[in-house]
C-alpha positions as CSV (number, residue, x, y, z in Angstrom):
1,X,103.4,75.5,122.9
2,X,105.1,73.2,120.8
3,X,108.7,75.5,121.6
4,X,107.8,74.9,125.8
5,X,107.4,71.2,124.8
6,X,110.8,71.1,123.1
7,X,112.9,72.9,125.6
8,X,110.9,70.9,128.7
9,X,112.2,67.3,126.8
10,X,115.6,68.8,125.6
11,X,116.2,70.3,129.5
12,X,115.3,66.4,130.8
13,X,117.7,65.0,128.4
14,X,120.4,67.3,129.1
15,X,119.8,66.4,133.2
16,X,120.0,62.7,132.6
17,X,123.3,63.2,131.1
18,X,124.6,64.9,133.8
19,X,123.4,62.4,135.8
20,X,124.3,59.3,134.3
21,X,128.0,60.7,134.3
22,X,127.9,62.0,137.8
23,X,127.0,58.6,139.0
24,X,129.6,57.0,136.8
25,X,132.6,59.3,138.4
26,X,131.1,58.7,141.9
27,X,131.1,54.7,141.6
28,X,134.9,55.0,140.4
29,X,136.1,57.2,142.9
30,X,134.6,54.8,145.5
31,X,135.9,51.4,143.7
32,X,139.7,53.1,142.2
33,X,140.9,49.2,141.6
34,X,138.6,48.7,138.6
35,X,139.8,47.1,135.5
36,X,141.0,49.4,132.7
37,X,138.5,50.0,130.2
38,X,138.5,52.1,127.1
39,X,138.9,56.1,127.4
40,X,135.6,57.2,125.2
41,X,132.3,56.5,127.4
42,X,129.5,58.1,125.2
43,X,127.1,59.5,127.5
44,X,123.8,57.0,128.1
45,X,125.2,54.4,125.8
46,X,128.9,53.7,127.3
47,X,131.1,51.6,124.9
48,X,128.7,50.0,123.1
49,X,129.1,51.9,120.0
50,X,132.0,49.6,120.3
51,X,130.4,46.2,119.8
52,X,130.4,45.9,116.2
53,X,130.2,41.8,114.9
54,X,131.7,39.7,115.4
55,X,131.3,40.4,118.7
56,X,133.7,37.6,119.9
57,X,136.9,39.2,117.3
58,X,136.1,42.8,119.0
59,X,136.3,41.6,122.5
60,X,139.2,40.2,121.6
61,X,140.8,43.2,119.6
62,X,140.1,45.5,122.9
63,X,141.8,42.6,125.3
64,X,144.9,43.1,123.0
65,X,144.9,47.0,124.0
66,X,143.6,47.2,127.3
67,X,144.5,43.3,128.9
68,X,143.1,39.8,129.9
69,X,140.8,41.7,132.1
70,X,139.5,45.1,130.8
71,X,135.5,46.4,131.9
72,X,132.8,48.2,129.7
73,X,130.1,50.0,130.4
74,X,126.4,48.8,128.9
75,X,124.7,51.7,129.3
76,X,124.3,52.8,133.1
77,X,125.8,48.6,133.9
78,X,129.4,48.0,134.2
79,X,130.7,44.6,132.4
80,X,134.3,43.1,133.1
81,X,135.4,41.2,130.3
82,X,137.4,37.9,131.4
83,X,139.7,36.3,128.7
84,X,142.7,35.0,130.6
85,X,141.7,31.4,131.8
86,X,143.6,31.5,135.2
87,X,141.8,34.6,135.8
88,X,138.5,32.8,134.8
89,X,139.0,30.2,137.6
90,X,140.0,32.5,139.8
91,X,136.6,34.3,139.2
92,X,134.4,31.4,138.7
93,X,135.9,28.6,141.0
94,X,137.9,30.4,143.7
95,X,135.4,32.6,143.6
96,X,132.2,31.8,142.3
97,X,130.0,32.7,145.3
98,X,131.1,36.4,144.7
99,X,130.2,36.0,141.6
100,X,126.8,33.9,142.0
101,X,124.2,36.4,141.1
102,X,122.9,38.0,138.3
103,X,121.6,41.5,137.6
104,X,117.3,41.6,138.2
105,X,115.7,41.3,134.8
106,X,111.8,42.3,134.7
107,X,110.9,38.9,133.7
108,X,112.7,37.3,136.7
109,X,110.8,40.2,139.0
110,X,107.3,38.7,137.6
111,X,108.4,35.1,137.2
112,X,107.3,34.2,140.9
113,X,109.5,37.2,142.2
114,X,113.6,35.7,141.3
115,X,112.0,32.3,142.4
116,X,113.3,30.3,139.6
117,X,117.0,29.1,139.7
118,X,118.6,30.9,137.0
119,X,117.0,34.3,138.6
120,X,117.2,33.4,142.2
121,X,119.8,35.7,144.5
122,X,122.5,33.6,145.5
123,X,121.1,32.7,149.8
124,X,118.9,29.8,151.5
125,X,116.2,30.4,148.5
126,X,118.6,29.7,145.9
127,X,120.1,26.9,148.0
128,X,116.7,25.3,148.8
129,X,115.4,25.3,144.9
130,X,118.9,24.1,143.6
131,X,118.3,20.7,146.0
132,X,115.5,20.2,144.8
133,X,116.2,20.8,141.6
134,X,119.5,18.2,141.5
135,X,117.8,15.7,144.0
136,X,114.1,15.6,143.8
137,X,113.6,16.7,140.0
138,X,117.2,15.8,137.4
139,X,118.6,13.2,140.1
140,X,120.0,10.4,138.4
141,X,117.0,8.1,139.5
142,X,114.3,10.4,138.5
143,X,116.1,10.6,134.9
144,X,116.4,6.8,134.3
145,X,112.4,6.6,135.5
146,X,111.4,8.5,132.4
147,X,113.8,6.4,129.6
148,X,110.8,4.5,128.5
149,X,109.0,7.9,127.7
150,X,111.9,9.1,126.2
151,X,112.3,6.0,124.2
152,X,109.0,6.2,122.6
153,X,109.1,10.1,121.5
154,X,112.4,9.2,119.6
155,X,110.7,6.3,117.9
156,X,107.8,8.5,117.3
157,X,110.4,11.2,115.6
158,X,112.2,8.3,113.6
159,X,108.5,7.2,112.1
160,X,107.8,10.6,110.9
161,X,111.1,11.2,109.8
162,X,110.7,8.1,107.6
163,X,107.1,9.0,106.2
164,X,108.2,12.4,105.4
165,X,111.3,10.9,103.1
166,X,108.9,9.1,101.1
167,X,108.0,10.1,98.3
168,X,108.5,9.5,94.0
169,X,112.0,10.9,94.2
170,X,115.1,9.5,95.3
171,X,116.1,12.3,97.6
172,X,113.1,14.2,99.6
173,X,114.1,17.4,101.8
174,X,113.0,17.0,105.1
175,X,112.4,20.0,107.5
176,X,113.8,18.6,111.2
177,X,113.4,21.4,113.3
178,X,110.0,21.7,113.9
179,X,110.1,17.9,114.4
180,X,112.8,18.3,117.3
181,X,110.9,20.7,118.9
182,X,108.5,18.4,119.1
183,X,110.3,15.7,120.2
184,X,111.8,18.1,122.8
185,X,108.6,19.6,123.9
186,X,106.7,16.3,124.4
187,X,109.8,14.3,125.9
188,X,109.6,17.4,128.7
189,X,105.8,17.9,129.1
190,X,105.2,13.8,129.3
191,X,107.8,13.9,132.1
192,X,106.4,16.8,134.2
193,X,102.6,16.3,133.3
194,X,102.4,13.0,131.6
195,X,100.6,14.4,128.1
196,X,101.7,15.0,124.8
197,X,101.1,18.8,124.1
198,X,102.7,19.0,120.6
199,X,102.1,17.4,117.2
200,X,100.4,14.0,116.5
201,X,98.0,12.2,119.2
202,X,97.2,15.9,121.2
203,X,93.5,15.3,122.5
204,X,92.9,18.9,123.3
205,X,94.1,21.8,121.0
206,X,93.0,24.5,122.4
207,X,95.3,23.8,125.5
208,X,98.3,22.6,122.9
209,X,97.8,26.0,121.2
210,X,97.5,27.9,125.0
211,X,100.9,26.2,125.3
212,X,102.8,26.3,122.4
213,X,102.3,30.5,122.7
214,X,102.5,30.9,126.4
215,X,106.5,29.1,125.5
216,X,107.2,31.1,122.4
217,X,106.1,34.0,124.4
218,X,108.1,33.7,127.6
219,X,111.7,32.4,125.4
220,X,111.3,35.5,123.7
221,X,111.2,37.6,126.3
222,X,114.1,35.8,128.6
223,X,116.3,36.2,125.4
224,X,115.9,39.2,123.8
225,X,117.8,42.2,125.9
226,X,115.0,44.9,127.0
227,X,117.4,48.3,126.1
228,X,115.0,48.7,129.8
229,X,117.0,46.6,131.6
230,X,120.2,49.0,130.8
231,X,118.7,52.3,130.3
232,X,116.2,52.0,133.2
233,X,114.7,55.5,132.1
234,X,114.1,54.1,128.9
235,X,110.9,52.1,130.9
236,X,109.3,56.0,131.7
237,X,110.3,56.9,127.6
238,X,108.1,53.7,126.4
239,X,105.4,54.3,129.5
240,X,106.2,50.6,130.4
241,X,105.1,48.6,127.3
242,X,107.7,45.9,127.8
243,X,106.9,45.5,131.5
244,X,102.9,45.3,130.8
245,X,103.4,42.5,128.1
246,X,105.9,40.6,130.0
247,X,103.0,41.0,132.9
248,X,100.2,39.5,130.7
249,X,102.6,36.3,129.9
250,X,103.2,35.7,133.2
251,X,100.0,35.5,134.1
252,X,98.2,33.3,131.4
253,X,101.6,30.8,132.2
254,X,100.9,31.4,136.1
255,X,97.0,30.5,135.1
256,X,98.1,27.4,132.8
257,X,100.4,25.9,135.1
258,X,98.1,26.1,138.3
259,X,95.9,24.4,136.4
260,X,98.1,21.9,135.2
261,X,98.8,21.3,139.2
262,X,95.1,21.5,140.8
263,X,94.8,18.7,137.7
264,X,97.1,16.5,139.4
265,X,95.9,17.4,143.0
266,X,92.5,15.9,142.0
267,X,94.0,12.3,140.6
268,X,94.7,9.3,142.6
269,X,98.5,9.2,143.9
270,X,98.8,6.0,141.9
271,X,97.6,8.2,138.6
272,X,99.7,11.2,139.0
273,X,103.2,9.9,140.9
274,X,105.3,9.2,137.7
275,X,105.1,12.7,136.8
276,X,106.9,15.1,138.4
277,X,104.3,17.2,139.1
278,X,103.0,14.5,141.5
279,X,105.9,13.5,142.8
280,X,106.6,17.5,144.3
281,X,103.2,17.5,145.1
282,X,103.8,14.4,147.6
283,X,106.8,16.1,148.6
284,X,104.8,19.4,149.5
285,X,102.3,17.0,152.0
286,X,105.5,16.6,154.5
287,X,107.4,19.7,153.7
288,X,104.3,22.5,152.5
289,X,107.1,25.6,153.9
290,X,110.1,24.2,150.7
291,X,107.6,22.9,148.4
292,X,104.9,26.1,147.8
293,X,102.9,25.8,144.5
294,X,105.2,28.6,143.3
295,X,108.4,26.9,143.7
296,X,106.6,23.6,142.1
297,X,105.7,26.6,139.1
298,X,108.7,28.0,138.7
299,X,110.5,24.4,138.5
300,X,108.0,23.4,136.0
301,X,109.0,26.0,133.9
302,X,112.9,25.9,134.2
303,X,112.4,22.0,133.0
304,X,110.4,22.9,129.7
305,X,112.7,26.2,129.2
């Protein structure tokens, strides 16, 4: 039993080998222009046995053998490597609209389906969230209308700075990281829901400490690289463990946020309009079709990101 099991898993192995490579041959026969890239591509893994740290000295050391502009493959995904600057403007200024999208990452497929602007596919979606992004949520105007909250969560970080310094010593080591996270947080959740959710002056814990993990949770996911996401058969390997937590974030942030808006829905406009959460909800009133309760969602996140 255990000898049928062996050869069954060594037979699949041996099949998605030949048909990583088989795909690899067909995509350069059908795009012959590519840019060089280095001769040995190990089977499943590509060239990155090759990306040893620092990564930035061997990117260089294989521009100086195979040019400016030389391409690698992660995995099953081919990457060209850029390190002429002409040729960078001519990539991402001549043409940066070829250049727009990115590749679908799981968490961008279950963060409101690519609605959020750094997942969106370049088209009128993209085009739509980026206006209101630039004019309705970071416009010059809405900025300067939140200085005075901004003002007091520095002041607030300079007090506890100076209590934390005191002490019977002449020289006290003060941990500021944590503090400007919570400076960051706060600045950022006072201007999209007007409440503090981190540190000092936090009426409700439980919802600070929903927050606080639903965050640490969702940046560790968007930066951490899935081997899923290059090795797509990896996903069948690990019977989708990455997918199913990345699904159970989503929804306790999709569950936090709605809440956070059906909280503003149910204040007075005169309550709720210095926040930006109010101010797309009166947007949505006149224009429900751009301003859905997932776009409002998936902008509330990209500004506390």
């Amino acid at each position: 039993m255990e000898d049928i099991f062996f050869y069954s898993s060594l037979s699949i192995f041996v099949c998605l080998l030949v048909t990583v490579q088989l795909l690899r041959l067909s995509k350069r026969r059908r795009y012959p222009n590519l840019p060089p890239s280095p001769s040995l591509s190990l089977p499943i893994l590509g060239h990155l046995y090759l990306l040893k740290p620092p990564i930035q000295r061997t990117l260089h050391s294989l521009s100086q053998k195979h040019g400016p502009v030389f391409s690698l493959w992660f995995c099953s995904r081919r990457v060209v490597i850029v390190e002429l600057p002409s040729a960078v403007q001519e990539c991402f200024t001549k043409n940066d609209i070829v250049f727009a999208n990115r590749p679908p990452s799981i968490l961008g497929k279950h963060l409101y389906n690519h609605t959020t602007i750094g997942d969106s596919p370049y088209g009128d979606q993209w085009r739509n969230i980026r206006r209101i992004s630039t004019v309705e949520v970071l416009s010059t105007s809405r900025l300067n209308s939140f200085s005075d909250m901004r003002n007091e969560e520095i002041k607030h970080l300079l007090r506890k700075i100076s209590q934390s310094a005191r002490g019977e010593n002449r020289f006290v080591k003060v941990e500021l990281k944590s503090m400007f996270t919570e400076m960051t947080y706060n600045s950022m959740m006072r201007m999209v829901a007007g409440k503090r959710y981190v540190g000092d002056h936090v009426s409700d814990n439980k919802e600070r400490k929903e927050f606080i993990e639903i965050m640490e949770e969702i940046f560790s996911y968007s930066g951490s690289s899935n081997p899923g996401e290059l090795m797509p058969f990896f996903n069948w390997f690990s019977g989708g463990g990455y997918e199913r937590k990345v699904k159970k974030v989503v929804k306790r942030a999709d569950v936090f946020l709605q809440r956070l808006i059906d909280e503003h829905r149910n204040k007075s406009s005169s309550e709720s309009r210095h926040t930006m959460i109010g101010h797309l909800l009166s947007q949505q009133e006149s224009q429900p079709e751009y301003y859905t309760d997932e776009i409002i969602k998936a902008l509330i996140l990209v500004s506390t990101k």
